[in-house]
C-alpha positions in Angstrom: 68.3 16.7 16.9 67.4 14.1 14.4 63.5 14.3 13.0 61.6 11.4 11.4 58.3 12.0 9.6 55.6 9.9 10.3 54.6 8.9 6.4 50.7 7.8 6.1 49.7 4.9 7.3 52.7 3.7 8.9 52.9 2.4 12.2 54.2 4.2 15.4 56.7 1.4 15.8 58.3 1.6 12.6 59.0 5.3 12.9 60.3 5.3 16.5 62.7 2.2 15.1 63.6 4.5 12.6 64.2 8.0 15.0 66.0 5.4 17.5 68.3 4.1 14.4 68.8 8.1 13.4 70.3 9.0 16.8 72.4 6.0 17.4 74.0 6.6 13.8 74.5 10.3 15.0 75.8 9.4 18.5 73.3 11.3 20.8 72.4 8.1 22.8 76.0 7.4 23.6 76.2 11.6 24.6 73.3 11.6 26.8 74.5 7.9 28.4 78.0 9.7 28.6 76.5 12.8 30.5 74.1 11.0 32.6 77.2 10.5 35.5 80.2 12.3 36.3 83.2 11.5 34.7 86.4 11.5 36.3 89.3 12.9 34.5 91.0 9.4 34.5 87.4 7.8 32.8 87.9 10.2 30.1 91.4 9.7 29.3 90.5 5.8 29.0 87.5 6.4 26.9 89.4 8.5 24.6 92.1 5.9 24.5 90.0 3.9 24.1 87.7 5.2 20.8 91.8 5.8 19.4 92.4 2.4 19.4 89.4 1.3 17.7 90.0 3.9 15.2 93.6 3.1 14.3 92.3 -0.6 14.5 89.9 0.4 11.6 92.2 2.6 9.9 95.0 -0.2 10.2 93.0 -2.8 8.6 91.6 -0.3 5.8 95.2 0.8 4.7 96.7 -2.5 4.9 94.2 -3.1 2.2 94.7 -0.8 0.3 98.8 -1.3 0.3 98.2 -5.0 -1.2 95.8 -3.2 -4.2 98.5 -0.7 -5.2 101.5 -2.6 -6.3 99.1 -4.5 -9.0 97.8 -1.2 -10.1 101.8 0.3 -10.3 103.1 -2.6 -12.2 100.2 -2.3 -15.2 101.3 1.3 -15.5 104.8 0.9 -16.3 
């Protein structure tokens, strides 16, 4: 569980903005809004196809990147 110290001085508000931004980085608000229902085998499937889609979606547009960079860096080495 993610822990934020209160520094001197500083208001509540800041620190709970800060605890709130600690767990959302870390993913327990989407757990506990994930366990608060059931979910049905089927939901979980999608959900998982889901987050693999974004993923490859992200990983797609890093390595096409990545591909156009290359070439430049191959032809000043030969």
């Amino acid at each position: 569980m993610p822990e934020v110290e209160v520094k001197k001085g500083e208001p509540i508000d800041r620190a709970l903005k800060r605890l709130k931004g600690k767990m959302e980085s870390e993913g327990v608000l989407e757990e506990i809004r994930r366990l608060r229902s059931f979910e049905t085998p089927a939901q979980r499937t999608k959900r998982k196809a889901r987050a693999n889609a974004k993923r490859n979606r992200n990983n797609r547009f890093r390595f096409t990147l990545d591909t156009r960079t290359k070439p430049d860096a191959e032809k000043g080495s030969e």
